[in-house]
matplotlib code that plots the C-alpha trace (Angstrom):
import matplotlib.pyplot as plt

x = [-10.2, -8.7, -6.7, -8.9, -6.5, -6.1, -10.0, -9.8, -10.2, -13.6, -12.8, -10.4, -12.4, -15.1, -12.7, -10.8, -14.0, -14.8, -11.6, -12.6, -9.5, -11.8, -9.0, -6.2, -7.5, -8.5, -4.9, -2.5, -4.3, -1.3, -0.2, -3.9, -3.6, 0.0, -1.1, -4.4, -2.1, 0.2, -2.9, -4.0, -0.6, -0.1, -3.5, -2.8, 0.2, -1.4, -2.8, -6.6, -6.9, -9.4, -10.9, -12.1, -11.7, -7.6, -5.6, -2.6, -0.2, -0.4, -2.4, -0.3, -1.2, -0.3, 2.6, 1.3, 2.8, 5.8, 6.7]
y = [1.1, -2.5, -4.1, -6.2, -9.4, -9.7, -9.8, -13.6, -15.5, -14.7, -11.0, -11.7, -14.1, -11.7, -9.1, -12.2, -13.0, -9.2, -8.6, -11.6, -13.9, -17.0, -19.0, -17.6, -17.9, -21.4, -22.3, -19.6, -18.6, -17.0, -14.6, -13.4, -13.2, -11.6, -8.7, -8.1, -6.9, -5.5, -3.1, -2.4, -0.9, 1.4, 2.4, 3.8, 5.0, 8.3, 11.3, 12.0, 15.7, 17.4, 18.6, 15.5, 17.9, 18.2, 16.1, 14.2, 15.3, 18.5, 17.9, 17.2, 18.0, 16.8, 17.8, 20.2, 19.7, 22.0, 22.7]
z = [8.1, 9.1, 7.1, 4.9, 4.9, 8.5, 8.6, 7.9, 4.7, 4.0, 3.7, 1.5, -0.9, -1.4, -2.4, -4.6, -6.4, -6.5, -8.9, -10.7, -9.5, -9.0, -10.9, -8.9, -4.9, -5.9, -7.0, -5.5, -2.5, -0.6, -3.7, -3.7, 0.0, -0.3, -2.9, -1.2, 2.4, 0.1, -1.7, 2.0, 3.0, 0.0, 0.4, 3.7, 2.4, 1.1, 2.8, 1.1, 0.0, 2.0, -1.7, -3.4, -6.8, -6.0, -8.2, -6.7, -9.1, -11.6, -14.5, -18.0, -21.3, -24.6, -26.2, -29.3, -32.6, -33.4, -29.9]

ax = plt.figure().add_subplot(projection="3d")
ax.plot(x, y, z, "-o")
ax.set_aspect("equal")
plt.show()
């Protein structure tokens, strides 16, 4: 999937106004801009499991009392 902020500035006002950061692309449009690329990147940074029922880390439990 493309990077969603090198798709242009409409692309990345929908997905702005999607996470509710009206306020914040109206006065700091770069950050938004800056953190949206960043998101893409990490997102790629990770291989999807092949089961969608596969955790990416073991599951943890609560410690029980007394232990």
């Amino acid at each position: 999937m493309p990077d969603p902020a090198s798709q242009g500035a409409g692309t990345a006002a929908a997905l702005a106004e999607a996470a509710g950061l009206q306020r914040a692309w109206a006065d700091h449009r770069a950050d938004v801009e800056e953190a949206i690329a960043a998101a893409a990147r990490l997102r790629t940074g990770f291989a999807r499991p092949a089961d969608p029922a596969a955790e990416p880390l073991p599951a943890h439990r609560a410690p029980e009392p007394g232990r």
